[in-house]
C-alpha positions in Angstrom: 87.6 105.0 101.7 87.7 101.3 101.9 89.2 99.2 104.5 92.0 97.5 102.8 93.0 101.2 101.1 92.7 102.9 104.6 95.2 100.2 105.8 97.4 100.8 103.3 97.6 104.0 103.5 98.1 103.6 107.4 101.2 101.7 106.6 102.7 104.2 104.3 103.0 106.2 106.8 104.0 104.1 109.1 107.0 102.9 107.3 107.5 106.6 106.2 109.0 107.2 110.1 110.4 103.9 110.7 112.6 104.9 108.0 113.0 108.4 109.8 113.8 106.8 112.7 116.3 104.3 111.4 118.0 106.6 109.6 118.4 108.8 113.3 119.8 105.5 114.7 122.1 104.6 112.2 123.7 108.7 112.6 124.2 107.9 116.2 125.5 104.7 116.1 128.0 106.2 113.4 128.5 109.3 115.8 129.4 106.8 118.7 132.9 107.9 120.5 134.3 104.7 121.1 137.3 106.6 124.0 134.0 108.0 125.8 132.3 104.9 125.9 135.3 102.8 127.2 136.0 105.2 129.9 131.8 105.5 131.2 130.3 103.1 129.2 126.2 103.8 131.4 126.8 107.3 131.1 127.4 107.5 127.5 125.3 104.8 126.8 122.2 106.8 128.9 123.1 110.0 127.3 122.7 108.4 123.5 119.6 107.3 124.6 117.9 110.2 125.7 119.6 112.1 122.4 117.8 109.2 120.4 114.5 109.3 122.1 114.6 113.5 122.2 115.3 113.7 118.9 112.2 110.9 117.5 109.5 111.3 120.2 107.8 113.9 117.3 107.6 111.1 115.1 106.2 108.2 118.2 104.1 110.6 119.3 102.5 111.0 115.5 102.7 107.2 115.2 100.6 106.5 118.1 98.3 109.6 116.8 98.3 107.9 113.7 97.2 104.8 115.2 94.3 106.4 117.1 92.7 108.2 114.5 92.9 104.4 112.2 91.2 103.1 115.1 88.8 106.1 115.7 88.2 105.5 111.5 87.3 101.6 112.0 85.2 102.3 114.7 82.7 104.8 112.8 83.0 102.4 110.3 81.8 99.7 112.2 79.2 101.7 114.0 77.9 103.0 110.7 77.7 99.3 109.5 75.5 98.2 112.2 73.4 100.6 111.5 73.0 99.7 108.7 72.3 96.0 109.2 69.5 97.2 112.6 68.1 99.5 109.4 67.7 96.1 107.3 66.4 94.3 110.4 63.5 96.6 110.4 62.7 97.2 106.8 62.4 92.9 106.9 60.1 93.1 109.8 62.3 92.5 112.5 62.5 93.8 115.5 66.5 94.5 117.0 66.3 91.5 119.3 65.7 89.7 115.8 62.1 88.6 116.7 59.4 89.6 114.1 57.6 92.3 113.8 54.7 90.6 112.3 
């Protein structure tokens, strides 16, 4: 797979769980209960947070596994392409610290 359609890819399903996400946020913030949060505004406030990180750390946790395997992916590439270019080096008479072979 090329480069440019591995990227795209990447960000497909990237924005696939941003918009999981946002749609999580957007049910608690409609879920908010304004009484509670007047009368213990940290507690409530810390409570909603740790709902809304419980309920996505699945999908971070796949996001950052998503963004180690596109890494893991460029980085064979890349290895595979310098092999490729040492293989040329030789077959044109070069040695790999580019002096000739000849």
């Amino acid at each position: 797979m090329s480069d440019s359609k591995l990227i795209k890819a990447h960000q497909i399903k990237l924005q696939k769980l941003r918009d999981e996400i946002k749609d999580r946020k957007q049910e608690i913030l409609d879920n908010i209960d304004l009484d509670d949060l007047m009368m213990n505004p940290k507690p409530y406030l810390d409570k909603l947070a740790k709902e809304f990180y419980e309920s996505n750390e699945d999908k971070y946790k796949k996001a950052i596994g998503l963004g180690k395997s596109l890494s893991k992916k460029f980085i064979k590439g890349m290895k595979n392409d310098s092999s490729k270019v040492q293989d040329a080096s030789i077959q044109n008479g070069q040695e790999e610290g580019g002096e000739s072979l000849k």
